[in-house]
C-alpha positions in Angstrom: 79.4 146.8 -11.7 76.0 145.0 -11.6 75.1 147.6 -9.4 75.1 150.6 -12.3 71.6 149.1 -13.5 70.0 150.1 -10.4 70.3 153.7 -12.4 67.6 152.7 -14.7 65.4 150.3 -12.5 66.1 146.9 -13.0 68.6 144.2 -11.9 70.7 141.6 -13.0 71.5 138.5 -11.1 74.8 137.3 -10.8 75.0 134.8 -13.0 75.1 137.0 -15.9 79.0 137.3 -15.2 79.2 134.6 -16.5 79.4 136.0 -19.8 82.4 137.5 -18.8 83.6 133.7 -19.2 82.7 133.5 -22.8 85.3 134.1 -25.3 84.0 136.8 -28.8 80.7 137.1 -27.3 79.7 140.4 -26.4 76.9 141.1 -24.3 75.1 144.4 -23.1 72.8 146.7 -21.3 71.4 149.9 -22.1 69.0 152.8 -20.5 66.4 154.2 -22.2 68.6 156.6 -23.9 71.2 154.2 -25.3 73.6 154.4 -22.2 75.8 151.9 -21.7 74.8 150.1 -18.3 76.6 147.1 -18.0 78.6 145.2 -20.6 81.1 141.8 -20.2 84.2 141.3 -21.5 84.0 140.1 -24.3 83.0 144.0 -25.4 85.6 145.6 -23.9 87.9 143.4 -25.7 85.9 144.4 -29.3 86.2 148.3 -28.4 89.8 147.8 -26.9 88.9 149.4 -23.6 90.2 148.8 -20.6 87.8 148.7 -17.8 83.9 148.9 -17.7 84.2 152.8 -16.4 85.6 153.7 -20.0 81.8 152.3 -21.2 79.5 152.8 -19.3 77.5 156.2 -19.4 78.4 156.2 -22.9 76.8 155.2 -26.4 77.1 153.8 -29.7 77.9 157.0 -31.1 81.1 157.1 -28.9 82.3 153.8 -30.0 81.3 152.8 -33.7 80.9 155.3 -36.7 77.8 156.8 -36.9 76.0 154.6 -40.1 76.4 151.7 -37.4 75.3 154.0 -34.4 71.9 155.1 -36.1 71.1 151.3 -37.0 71.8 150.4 -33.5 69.8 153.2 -32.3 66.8 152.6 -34.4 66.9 148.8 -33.6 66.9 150.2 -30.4 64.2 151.9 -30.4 62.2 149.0 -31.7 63.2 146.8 -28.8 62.2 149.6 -26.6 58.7 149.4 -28.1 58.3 145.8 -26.8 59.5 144.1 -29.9 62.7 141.5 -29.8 64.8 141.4 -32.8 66.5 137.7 -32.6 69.0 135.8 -34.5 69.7 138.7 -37.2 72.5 139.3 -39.4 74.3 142.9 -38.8 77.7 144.3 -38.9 79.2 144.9 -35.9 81.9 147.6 -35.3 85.3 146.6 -33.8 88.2 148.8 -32.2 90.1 148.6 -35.1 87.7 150.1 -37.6 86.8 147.3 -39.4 83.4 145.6 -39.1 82.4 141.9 -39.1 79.2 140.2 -39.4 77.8 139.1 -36.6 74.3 137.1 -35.5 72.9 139.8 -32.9 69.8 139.4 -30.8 68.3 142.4 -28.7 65.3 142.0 -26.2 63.5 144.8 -23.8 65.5 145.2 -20.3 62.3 145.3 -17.7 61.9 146.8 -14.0 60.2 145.0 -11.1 57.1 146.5 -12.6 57.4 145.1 -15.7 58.2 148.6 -17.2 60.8 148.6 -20.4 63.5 150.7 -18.4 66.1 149.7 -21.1 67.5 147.1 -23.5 69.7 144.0 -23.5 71.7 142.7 -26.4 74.2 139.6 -26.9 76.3 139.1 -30.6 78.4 136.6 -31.9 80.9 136.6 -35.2 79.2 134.6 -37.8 81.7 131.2 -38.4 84.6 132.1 -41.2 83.4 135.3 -41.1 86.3 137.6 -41.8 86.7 141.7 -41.1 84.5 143.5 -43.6 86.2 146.3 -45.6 86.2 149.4 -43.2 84.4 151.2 -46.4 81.7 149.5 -45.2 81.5 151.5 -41.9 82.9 154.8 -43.6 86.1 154.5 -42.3 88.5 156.7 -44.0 91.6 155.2 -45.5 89.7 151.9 -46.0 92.0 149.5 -47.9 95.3 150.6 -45.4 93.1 149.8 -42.0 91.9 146.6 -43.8 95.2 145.7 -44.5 96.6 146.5 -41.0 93.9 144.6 -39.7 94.7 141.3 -41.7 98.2 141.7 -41.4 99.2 143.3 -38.2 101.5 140.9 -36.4 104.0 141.3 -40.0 106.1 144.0 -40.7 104.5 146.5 -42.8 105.9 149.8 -43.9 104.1 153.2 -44.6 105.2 152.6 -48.4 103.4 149.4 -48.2 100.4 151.0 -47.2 100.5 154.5 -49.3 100.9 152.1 -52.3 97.9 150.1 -51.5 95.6 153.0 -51.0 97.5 154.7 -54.8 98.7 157.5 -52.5 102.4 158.7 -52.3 103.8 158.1 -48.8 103.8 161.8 -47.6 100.2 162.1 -49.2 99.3 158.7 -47.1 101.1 159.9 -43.9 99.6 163.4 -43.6 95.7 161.9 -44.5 96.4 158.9 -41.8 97.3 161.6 -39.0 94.4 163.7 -40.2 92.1 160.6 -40.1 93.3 158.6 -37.2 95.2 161.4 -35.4 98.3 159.3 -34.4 100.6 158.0 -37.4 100.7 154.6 -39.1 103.5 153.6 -37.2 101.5 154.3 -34.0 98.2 152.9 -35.0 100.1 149.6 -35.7 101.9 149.3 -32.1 98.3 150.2 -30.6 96.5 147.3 -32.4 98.8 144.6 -31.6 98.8 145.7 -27.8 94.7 145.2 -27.9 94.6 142.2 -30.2 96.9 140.5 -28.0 94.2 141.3 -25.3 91.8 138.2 -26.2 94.7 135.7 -25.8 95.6 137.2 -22.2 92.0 136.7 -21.1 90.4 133.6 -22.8 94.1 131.0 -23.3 96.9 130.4 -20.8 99.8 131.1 -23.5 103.0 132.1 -21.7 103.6 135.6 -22.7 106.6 135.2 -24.6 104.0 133.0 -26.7 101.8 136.1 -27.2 104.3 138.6 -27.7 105.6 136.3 -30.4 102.3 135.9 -32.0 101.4 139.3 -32.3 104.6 140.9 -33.6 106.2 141.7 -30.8 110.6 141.3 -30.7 110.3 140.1 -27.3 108.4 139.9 -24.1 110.6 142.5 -23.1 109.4 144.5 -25.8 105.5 143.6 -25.4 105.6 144.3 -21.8 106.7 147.8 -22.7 104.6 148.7 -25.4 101.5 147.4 -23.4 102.1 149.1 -20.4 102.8 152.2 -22.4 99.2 152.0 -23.8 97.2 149.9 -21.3 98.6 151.0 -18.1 99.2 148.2 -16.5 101.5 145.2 -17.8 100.2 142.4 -19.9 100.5 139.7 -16.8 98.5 142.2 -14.5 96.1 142.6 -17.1 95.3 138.9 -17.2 95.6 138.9 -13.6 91.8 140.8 -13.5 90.1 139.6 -16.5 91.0 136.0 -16.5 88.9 133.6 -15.0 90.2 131.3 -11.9 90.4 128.3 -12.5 
């Protein structure tokens, strides 16, 4: 995939797949435009993709809300300027619609000419540094995704949820479908198939293990439920993403 960057100019040696190694470090190219032009990972695992063909071509605005798109497109455009922004504290959108504060450093992406052609980015969660209230990215139903989020591999019923946001269950139901367009129940099966994503790629748990730790009844029943969403079953997922040893 190193070869997309060749789009905008520039080249990347092979050692940057390396980060694909790295474990909740996210790292990324860009075009002049914003386009996605290579990313590791680590990102797909933040924005619950797949593969890199479901990012690249595409742009903040595709994957985070839009206040968090316009910041990244302004810091951006600053970096495209020539300037670096290193080592600052941001919120950084995640698949789930929460955000988590994260120490982000952008630099200029140059051509053989020494042309700015793009930009380059790397961000890491800041130690402790829990999910910040999806309010704070303007996701709807904030206190129902935050609790999801913290709480996903329990049982949790719509009437947990409804009650938590002061909503009757029909009122929470309909405004969750609107929002989200699947249903609580959904949204809930989805997010433990892509959290147990990090543990495929980055630890050599047994998938009963996994399955286990993210809510699942079985491995039976994880197998199924990630094929159904991913495509591909959980062991042929690891099978591509996770490094040789």
């Amino acid at each position: 995939m190193l070869a997309t960057l060749s789009r905008v100019g520039t080249v990347a040696p092979e050692v940057i797949e390396l980060f694909d190694y790295l474990e909740d470090t996210p790292l990324w190219m860009k075009d002049e435009a914003g386009h996605y032009e290579w990313v590791n990972v680590s990102f797909l695992l933040n924005f619950g993709v797949r593969t890199r063909a479901e990012i690249i071509g595409r742009t903040d605005y595709d994957f985070c809300g839009e206040v968090l798109a316009n910041q990244y497109r302004m810091d951006d455009e600053r970096v495209l300027r020539g300037e670096k922004i290193l080592s600052r504290v941001e919120l950084v959108g995640r698949f789930d619609h929460t955000a988590r504060w994260c120490v982000t450093s952008k630099v200029p992406l140059r051509n053989a000419a020494g042309r700015i052609v793009g930009t380059a980015g790397v961000t890491r969660p800041l130690p402790r540094a829990g999910a910040m209230p999806p309010a704070a990215t303007g996701a709807p139903l904030g206190v129902a995704i935050r609790f999801i989020s913290e709480h996903f591999a329990e049982r949790i019923t719509n009437e947990d949820l409804a009650r938590a946001c002061g909503l009757s269950v029909r009122a929470f139901e309909r405004q969750f479908q609107a929002a989200y367009q699947t249903s609580p129940h959904d949204y809930l099966r989805g997010l433990r198939v892509r959290m147990s994503c990090s543990p495929l790629v980055f630890t050599r748990k047994s998938l009963a293990e996994v399955a286990s730790e993210f809510g699942f009844a079985d491995q039976s029943h994880f197998t199924k439920e990630f094929r159904r969403i991913m495509g591909e079953t959980p062991s042929g997922y690891r099978r591509r993403f996770q490094p040789r040893a």
